[in-house]
Backbone as a ProteinNet text record, in pm:
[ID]
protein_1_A
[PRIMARY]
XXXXXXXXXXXXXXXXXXXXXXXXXXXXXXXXXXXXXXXXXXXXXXXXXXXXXXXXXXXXXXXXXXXXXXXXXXXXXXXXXXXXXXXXXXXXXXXXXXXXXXXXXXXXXXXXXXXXXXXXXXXXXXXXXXXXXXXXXXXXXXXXXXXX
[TERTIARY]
4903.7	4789.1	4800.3	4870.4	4875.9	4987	5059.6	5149.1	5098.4	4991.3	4955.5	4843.5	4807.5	4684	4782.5	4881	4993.3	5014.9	5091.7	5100.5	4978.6	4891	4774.3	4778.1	4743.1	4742.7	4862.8	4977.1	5060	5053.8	5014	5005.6	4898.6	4813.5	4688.2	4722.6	4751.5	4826.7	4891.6	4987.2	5063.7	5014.6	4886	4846.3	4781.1	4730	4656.6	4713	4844.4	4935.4	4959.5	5004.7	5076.5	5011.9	4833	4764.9	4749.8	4697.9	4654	4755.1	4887.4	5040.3	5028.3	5053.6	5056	4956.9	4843.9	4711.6	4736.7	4770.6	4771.6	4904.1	5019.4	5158.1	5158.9	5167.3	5190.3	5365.3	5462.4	5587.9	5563.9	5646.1	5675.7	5676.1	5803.3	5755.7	5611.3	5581.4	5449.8	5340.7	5353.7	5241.8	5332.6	5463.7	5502.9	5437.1	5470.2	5461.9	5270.4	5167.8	5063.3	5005.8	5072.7	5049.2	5080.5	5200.3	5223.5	5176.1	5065.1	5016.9	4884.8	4830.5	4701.2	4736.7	4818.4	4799.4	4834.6	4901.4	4975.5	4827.8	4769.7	4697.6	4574.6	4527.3	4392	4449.2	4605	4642.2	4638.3	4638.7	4669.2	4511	4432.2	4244.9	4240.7	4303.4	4279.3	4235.6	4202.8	4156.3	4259.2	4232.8	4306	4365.9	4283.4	4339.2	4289.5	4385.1	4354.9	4325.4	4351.8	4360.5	4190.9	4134.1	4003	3933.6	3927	3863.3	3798.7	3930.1	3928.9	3974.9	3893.3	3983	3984	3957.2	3945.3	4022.6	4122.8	4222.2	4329.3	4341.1	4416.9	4472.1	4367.2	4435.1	4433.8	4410	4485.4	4637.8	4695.2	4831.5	4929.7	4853	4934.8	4837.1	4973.1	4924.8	4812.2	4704.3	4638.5	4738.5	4824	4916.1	4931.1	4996.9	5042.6	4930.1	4813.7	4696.7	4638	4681.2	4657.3	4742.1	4827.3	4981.5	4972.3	4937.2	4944.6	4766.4	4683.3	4528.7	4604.2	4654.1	4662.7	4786.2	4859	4927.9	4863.5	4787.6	4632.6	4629	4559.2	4494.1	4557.3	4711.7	4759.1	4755.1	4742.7	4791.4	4859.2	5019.9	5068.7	5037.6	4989.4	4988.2	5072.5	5100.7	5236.2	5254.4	5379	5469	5486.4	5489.8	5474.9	5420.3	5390.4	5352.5	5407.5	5358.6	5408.6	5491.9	5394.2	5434.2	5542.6	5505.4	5634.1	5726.6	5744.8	5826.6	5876.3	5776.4	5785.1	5655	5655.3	5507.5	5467	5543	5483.4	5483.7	5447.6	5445.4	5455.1	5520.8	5536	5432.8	5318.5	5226.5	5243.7	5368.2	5429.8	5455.8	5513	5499.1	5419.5	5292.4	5150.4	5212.5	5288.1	5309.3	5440.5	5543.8	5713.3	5771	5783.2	5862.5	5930.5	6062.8	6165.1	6201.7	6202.2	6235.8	6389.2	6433.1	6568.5	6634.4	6672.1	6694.7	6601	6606.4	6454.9	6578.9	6535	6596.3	6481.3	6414.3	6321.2	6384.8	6336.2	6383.9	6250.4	6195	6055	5933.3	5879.2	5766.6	5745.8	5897.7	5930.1	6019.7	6044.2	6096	6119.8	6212.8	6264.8	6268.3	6210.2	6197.7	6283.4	6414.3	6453.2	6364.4	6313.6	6258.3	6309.7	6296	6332.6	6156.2	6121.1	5997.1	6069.8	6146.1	6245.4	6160.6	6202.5	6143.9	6225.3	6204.7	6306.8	6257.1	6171.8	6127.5	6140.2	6171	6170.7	6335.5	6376	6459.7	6382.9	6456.7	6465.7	6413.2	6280.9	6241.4	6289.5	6404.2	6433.9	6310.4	6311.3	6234.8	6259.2	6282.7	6301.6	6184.9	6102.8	6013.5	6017.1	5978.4	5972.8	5781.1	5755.7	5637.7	5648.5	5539.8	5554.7	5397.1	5417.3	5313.5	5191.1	5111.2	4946.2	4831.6	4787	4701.9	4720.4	4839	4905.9	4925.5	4936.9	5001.2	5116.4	5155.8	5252.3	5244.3	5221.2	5181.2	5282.2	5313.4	5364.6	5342.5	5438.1	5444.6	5516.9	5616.1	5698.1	5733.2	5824.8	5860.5	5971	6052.6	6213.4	6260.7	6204	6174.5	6153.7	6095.7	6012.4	5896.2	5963.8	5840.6	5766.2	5598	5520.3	5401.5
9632.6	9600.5	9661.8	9793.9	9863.9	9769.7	9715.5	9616	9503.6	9452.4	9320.1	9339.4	9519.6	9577.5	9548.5	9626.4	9676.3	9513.2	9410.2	9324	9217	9224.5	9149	9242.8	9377.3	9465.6	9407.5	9409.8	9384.3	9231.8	9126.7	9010.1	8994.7	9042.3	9061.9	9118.5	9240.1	9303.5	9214.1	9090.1	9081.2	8961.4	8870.9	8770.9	8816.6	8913	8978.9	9030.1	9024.4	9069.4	8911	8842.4	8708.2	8607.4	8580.9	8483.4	8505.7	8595.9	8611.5	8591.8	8631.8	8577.1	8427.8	8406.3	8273	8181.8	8203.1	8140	8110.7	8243.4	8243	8212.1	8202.5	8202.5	8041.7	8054.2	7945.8	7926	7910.9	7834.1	7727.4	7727.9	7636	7523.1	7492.9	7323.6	7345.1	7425.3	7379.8	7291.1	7373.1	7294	7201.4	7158.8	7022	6907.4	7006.6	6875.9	6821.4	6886.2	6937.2	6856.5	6877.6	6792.9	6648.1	6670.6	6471.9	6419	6459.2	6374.9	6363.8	6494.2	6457.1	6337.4	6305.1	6282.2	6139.3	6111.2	5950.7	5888.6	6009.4	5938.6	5909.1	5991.8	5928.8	5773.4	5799.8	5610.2	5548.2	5592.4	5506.2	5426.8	5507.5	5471.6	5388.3	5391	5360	5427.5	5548	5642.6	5629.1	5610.9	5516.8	5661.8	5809.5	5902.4	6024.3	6024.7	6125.6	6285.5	6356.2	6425.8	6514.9	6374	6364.8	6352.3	6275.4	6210.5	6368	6456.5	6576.5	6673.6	6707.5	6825.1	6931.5	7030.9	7130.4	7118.7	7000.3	7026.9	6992.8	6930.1	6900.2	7043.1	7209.3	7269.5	7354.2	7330.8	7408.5	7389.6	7280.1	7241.3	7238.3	7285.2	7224.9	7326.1	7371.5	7511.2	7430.3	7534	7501.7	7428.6	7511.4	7493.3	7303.4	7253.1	7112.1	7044	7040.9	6981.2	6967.1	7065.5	7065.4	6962.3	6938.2	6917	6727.4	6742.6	6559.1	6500.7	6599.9	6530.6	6537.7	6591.9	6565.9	6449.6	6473.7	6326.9	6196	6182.7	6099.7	6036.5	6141.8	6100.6	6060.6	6050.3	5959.1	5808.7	5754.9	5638.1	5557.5	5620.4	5576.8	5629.6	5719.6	5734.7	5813	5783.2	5811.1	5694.2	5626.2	5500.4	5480.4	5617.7	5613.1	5741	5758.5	5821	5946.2	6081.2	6173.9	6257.9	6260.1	6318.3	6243.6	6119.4	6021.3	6019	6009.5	5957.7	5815.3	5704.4	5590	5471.9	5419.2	5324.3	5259.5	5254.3	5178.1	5334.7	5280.7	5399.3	5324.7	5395.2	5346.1	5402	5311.3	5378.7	5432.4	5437.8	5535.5	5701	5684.6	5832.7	5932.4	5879.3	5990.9	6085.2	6036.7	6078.2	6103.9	6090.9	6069.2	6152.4	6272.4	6314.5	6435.7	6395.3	6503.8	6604.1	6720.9	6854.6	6921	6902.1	6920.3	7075.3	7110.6	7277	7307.3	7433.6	7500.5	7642.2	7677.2	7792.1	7868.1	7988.3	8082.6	8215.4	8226.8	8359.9	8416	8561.4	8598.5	8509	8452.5	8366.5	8247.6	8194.7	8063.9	8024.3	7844.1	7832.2	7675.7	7625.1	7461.9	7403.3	7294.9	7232.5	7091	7060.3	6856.8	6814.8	6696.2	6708.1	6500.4	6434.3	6284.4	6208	6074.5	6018.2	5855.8	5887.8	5737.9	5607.7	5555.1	5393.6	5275.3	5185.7	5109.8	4960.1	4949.8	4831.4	4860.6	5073.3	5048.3	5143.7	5157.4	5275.5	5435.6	5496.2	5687	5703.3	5765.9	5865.8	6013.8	6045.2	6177.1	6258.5	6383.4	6482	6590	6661.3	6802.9	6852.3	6959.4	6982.2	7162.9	7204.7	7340.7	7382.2	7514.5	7562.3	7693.3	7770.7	7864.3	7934	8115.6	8133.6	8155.2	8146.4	8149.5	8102	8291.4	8330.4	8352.1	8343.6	8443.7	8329	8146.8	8020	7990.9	7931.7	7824.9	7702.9	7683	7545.5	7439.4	7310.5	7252.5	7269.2	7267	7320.9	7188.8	7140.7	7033.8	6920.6	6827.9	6759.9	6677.9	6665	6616.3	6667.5	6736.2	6836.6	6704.1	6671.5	6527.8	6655.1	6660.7	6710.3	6640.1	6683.9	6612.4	6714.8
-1993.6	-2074.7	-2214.2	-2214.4	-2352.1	-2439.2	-2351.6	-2433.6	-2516.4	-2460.7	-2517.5	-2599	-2607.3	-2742.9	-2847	-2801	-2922.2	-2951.7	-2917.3	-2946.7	-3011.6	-2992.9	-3082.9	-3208.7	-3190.2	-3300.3	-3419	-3370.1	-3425.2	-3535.6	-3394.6	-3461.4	-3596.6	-3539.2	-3650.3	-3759.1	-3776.1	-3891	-3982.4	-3931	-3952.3	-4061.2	-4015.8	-4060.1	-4166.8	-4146.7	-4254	-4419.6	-4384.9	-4483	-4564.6	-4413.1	-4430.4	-4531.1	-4448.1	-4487.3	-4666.6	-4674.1	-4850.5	-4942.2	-4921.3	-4990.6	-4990.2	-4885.8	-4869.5	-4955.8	-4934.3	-4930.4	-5106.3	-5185.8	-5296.2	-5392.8	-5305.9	-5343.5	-5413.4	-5578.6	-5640.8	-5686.5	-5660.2	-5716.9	-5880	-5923.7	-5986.7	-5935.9	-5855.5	-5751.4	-5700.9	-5642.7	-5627.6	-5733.4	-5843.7	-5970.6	-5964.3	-5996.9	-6013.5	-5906.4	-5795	-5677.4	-5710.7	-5729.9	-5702.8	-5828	-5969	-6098.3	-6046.6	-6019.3	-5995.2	-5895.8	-5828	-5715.1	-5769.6	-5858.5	-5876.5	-6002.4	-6081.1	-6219.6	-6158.6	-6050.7	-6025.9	-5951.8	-5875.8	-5762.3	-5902.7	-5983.8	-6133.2	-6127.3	-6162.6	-6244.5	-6174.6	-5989.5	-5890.9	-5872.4	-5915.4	-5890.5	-6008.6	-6121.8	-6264.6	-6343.2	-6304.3	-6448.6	-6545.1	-6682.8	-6771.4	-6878.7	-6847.7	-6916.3	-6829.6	-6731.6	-6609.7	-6705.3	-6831.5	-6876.1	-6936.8	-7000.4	-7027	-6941.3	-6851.2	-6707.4	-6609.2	-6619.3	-6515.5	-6606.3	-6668	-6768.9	-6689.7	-6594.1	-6499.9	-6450.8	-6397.2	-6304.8	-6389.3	-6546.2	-6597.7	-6645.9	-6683.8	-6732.6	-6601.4	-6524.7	-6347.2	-6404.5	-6399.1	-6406.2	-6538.5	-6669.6	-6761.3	-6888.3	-6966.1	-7065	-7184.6	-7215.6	-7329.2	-7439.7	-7492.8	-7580.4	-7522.4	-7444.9	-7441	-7457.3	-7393.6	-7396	-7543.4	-7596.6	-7747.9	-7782.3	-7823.5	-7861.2	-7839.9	-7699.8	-7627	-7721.7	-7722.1	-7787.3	-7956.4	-8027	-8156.7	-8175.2	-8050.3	-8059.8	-8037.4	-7994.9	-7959.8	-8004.1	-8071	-8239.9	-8322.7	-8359.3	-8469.6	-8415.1	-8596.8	-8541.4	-8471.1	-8472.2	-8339	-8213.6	-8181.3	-8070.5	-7976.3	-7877.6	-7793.4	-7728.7	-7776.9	-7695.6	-7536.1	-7480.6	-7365.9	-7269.4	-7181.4	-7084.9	-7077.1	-7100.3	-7161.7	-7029.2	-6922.5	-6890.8	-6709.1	-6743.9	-6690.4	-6753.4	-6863.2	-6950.3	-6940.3	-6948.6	-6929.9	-6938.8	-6992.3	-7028.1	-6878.8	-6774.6	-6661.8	-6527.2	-6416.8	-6312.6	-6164.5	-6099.6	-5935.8	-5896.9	-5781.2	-5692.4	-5604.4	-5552.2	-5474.7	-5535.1	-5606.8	-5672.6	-5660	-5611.4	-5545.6	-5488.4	-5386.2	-5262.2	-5237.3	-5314.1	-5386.5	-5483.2	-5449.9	-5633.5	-5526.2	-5582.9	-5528.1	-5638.3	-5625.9	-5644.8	-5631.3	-5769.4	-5760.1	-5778.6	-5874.6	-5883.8	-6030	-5949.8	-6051.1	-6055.1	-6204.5	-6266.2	-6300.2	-6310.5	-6371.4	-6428.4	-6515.2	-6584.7	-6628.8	-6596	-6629.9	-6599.6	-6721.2	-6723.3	-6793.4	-6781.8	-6790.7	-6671.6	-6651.3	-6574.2	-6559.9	-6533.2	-6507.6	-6422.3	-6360.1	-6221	-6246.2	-6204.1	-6244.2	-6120.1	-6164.4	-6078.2	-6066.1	-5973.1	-5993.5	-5882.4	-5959	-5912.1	-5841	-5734.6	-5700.5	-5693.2	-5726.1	-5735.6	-5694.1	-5612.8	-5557.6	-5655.3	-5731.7	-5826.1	-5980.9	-5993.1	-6150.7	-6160.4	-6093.6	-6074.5	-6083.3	-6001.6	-6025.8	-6182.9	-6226.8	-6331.8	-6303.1	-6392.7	-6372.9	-6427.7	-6427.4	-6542.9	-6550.7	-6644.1	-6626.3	-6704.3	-6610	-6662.2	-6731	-6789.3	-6814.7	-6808.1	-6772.6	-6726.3	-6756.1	-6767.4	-6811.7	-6713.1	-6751.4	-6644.6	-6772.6	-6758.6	-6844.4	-6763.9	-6765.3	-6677.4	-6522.6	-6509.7	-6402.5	-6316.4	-6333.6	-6301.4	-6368.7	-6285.4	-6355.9	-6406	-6515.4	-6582.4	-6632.7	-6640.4	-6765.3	-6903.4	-6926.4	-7106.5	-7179.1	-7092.2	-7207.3	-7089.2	-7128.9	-7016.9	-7080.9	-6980.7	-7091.6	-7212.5	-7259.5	-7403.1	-7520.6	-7451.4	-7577.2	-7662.5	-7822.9	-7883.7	-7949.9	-7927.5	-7949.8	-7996
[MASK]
++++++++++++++++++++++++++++++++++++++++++++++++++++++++++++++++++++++++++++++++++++++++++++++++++++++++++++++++++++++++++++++++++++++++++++++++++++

């Protein structure tokens, strides 16, 4: 019987350590995976500028600095030609639920995810994204290093 105190004791301890790491443990792929499902599944409903639409979860995922950067690109006359952070004027509806995670490099509080969105109707969107930590996340900062 003293075995199976010690053993719950143990287990318990153990979750206790476990759960809150876990619970709170953000990655880099994570915000990637986590950005491109929320941002595909807005276009997948039709929200026509998932950015404005949800601004709260837009800067969960993605640094003040870019959000700045993509609204003053906006605002010019041209615009942006395509989809900033696809890198492409059209999108697979699959992609919600689709984006593979290739090698991620981090150094400090930056860090690179390639990441590819496969498409069997438009071809593979590669991306390499870079993120950085602000406010103790990992955000998008650039994407293909398209400056904008």
């Amino acid at each position: 019987m003293k075995c199976k105190s010690i053993l719950a004791a143990l287990f318990v301890s153990m979750l206790v350590m476990v759960v809150p790491v876990s619970a709170t443990a953000q990655t880099p792929s994570d915000t990637v995976r986590s950005f491109y499902k929320w941002y595909v599944h807005a276009l997948n409903v039709n929200v026509a500028e998932p950015l404005k639409s949800d601004k709260a979860t837009a800067q969960k995922y993605v640094t003040a600095s870019l959000l700045l950067r993509i609204k003053k690109a906006m605002a010019k006359e041209d615009g942006l030609d395509a989809d900033y952070f696809l890198s492409a004027q059209d999108f697979d509806k699959n992609w919600e639920n689709n984006i593979v995670i290739g090698k991620v490099s981090t150094v400090g509080a930056s860090s690179t995810v390639n990441a590819v969105l496969p498409s069997k109707t438009m071809g593979n969107q590669k991306l390499k994204i870079r993120l950085k930590k602000e406010g103790g996340r990992w955000k998008i900062d650039k994407v293909n290093d398209l400056n904008i």
